[in-house]
N, CA, C and O of each residue as an XYZ file, in Angstrom:
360
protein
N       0.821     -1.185      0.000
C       0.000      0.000      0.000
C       0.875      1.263      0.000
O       0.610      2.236     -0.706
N       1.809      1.207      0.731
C       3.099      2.381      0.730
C       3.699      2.773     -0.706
O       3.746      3.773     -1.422
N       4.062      1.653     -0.731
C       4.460      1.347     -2.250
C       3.575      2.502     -3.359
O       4.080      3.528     -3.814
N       1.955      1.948     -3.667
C       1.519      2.504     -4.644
C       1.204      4.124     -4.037
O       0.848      5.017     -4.807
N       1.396      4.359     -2.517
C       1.281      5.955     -2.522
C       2.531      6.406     -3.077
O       2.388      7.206     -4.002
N       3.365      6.201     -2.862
C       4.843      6.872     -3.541
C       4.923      7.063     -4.744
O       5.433      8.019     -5.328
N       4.140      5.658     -5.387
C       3.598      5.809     -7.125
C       2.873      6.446     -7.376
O       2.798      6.734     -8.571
N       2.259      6.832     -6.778
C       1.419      8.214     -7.326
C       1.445      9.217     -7.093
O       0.730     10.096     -7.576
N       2.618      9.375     -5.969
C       3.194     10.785     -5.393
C       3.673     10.933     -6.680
O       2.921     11.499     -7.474
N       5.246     10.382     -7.250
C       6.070     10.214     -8.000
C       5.317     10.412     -9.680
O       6.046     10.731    -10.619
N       3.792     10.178     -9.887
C       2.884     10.501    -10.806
C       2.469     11.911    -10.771
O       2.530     12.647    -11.756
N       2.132     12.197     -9.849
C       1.862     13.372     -9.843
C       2.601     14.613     -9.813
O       2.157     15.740    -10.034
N       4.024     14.204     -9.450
C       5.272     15.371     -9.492
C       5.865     15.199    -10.626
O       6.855     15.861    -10.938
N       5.367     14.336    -11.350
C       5.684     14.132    -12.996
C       4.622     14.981    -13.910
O       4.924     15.705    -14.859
N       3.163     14.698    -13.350
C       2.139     15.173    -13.963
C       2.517     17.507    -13.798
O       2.252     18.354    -14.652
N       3.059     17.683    -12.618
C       3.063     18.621    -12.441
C       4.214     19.347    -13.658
O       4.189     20.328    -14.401
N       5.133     18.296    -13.368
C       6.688     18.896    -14.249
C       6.114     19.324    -15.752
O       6.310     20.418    -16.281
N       5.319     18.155    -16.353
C       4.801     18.170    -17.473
C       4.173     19.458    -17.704
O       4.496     20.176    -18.651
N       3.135     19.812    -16.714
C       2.511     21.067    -16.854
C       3.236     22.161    -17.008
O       2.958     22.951    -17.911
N       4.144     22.353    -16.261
C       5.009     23.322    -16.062
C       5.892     24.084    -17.475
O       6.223     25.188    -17.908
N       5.984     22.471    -17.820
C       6.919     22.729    -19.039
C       6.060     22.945    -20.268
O       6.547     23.339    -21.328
N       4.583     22.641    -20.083
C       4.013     22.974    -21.488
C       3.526     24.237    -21.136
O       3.233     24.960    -22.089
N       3.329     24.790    -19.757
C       3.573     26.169    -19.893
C       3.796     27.522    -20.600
O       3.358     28.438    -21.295
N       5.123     26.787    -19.685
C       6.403     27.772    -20.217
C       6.335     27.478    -21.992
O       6.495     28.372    -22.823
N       6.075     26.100    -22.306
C       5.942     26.006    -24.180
C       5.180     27.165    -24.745
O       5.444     27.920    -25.682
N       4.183     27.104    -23.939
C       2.944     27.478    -24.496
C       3.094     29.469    -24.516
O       2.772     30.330    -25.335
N       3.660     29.487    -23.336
C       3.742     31.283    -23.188
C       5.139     31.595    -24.333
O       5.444     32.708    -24.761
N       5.771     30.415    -24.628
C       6.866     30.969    -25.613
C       6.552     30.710    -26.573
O       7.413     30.947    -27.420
N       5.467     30.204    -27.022
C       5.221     30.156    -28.429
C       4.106     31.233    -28.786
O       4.156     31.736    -29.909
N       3.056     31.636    -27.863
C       2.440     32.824    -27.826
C       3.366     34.422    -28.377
O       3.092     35.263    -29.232
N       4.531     34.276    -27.399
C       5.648     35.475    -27.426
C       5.994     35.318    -28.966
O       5.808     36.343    -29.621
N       6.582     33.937    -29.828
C       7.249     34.214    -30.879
C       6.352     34.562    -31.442
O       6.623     35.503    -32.188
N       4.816     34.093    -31.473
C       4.183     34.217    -32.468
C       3.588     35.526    -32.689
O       3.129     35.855    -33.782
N       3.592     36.381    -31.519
C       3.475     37.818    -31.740
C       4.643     38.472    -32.276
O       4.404     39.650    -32.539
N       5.617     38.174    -32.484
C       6.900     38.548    -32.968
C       6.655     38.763    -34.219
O       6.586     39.823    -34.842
N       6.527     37.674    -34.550
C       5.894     37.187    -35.702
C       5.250     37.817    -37.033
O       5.694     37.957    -38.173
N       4.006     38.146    -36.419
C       2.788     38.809    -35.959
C       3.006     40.463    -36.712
O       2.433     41.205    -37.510
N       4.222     40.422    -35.856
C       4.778     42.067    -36.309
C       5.551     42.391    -37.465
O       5.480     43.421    -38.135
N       6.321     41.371    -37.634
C       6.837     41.639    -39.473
C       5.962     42.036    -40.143
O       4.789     41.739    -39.916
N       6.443     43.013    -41.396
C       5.575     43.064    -42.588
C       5.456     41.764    -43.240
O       4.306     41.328    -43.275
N       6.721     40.757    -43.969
C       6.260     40.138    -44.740
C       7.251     39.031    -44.047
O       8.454     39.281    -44.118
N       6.829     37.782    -43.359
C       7.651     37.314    -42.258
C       7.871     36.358    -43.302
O       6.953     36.215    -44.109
N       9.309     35.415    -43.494
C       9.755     34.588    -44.622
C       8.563     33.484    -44.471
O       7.640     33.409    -43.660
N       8.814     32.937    -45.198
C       8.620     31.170    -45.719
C       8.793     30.124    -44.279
O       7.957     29.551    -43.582
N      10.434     30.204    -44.227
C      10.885     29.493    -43.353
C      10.714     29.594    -42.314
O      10.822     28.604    -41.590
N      10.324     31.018    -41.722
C       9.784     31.318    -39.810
C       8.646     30.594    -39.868
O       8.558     29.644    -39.090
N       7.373     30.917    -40.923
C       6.618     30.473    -40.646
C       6.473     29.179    -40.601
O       5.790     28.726    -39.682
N       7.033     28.329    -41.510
C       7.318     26.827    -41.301
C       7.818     26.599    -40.172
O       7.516     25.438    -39.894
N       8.544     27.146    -39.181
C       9.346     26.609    -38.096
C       8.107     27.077    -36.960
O       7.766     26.226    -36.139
N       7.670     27.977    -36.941
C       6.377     28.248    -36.472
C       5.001     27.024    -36.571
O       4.050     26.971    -35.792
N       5.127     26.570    -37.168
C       4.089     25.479    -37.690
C       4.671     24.288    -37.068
O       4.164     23.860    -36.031
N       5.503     23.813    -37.502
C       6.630     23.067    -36.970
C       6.801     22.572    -34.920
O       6.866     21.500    -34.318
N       6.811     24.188    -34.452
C       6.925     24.010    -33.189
C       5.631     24.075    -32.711
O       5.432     23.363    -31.726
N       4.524     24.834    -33.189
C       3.200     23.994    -32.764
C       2.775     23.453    -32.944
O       1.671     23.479    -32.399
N       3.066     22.247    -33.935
C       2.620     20.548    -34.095
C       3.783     19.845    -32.740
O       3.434     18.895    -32.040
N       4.868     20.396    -32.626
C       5.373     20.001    -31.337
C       4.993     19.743    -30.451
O       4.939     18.620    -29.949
N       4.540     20.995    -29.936
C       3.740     21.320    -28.751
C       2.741     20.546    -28.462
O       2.585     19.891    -27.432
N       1.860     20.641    -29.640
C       0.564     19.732    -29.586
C       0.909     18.105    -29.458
O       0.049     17.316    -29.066
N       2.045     17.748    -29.771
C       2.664     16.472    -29.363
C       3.136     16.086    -28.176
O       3.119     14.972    -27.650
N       3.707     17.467    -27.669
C       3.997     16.942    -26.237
C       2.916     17.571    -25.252
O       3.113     17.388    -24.051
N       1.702     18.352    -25.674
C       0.196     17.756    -24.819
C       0.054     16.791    -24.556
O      -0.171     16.520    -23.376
N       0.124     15.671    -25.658
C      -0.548     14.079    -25.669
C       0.638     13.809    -25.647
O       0.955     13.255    -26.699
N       1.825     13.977    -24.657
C       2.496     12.872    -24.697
C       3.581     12.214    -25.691
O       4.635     11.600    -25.526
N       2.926     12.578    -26.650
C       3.374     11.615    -27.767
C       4.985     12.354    -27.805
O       5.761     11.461    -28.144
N       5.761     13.696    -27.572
C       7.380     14.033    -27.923
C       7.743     14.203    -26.283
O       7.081     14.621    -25.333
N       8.860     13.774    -26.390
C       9.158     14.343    -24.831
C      10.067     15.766    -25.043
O      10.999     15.748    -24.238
N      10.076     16.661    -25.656
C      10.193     18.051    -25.067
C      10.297     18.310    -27.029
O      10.365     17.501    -27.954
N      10.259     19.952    -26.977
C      10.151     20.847    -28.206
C      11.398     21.888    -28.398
O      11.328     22.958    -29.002
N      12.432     21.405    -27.822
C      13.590     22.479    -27.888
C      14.103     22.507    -29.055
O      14.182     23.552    -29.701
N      14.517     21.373    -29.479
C      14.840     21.486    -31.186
C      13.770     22.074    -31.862
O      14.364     22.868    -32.591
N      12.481     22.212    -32.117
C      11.635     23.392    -32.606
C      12.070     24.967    -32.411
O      12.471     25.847    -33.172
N      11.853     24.895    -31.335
C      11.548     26.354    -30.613
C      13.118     26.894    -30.661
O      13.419     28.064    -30.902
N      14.016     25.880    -30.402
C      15.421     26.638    -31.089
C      15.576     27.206    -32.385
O      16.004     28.330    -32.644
N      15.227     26.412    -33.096
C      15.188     26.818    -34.822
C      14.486     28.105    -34.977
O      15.098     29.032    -35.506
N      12.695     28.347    -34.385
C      12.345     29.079    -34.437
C      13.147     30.530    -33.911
O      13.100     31.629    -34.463
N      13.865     30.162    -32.705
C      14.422     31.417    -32.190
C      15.658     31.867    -32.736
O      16.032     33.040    -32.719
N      16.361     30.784    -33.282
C      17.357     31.629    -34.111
C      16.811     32.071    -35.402
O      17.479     33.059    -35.707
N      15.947     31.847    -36.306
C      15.556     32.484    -37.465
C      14.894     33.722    -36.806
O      14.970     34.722    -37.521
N      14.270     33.901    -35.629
C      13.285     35.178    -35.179
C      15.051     36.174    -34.772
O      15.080     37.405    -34.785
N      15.816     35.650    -34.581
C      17.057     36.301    -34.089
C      17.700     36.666    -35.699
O      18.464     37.624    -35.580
N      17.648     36.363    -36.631
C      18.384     36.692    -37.735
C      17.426     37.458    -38.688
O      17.851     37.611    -39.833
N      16.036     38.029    -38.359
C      15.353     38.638    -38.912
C      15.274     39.731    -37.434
O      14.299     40.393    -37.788
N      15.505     40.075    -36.626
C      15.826     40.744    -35.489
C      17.356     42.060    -36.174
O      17.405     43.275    -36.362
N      18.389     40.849    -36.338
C      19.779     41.265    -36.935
C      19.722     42.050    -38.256
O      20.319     43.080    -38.568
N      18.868     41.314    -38.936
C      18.956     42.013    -40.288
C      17.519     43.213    -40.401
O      17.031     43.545    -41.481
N      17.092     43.657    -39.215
C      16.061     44.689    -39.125
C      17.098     45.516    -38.257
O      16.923     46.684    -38.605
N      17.900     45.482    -37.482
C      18.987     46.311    -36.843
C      20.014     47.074    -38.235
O      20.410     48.235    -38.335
N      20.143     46.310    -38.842
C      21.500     46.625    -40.051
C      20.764     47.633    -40.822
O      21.293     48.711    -41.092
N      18.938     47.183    -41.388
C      18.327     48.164    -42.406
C      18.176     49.594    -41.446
O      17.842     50.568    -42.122
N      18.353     49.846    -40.101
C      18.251     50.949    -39.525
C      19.069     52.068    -39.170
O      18.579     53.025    -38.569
């Protein structure tokens, strides 16, 4: 009986981590996507990586990816090199 409380302690501080982290997914993909949002004519490729990291996301809702950093990296360095090259046209 000890046993399965610890298992479900140990479930539930998993269930929490999970939350936590689709969170934080979720408020950073909100942020890029207002970024986004704000270009005049945002490339091809953001938006694919944009698409990209919210089929992620929606994967690691259900479980199905265990985390979206390789997305949301890609996304943030292309949002960083359209950042760079809006600094240079100024």
């Amino acid at each position: 009986m000890l046993l399965l409380f610890f298992g479900m302690l140990l479930t539930d501080k998993q269930q929490a981590q999970h939350d936590r982290t689709e969170l934080a997914m979720y408020q950073r993909l909100q942020t890029d996507q207002a970024l986004i949002a704000d270009i005049w004519h945002p490339s091809g490729r953001l938006v694919a990586d944009l698409r990209k990291a919210r089929a992620c996301y929606t994967k690691f809702h259900l479980y199905k990816a265990p985390n979206c950093e390789t997305e949301l990296s890609q996304m943030d360095r292309d949002l960083g090199e359209v950042e760079l090259a809006q600094s240079r046209d100024q």
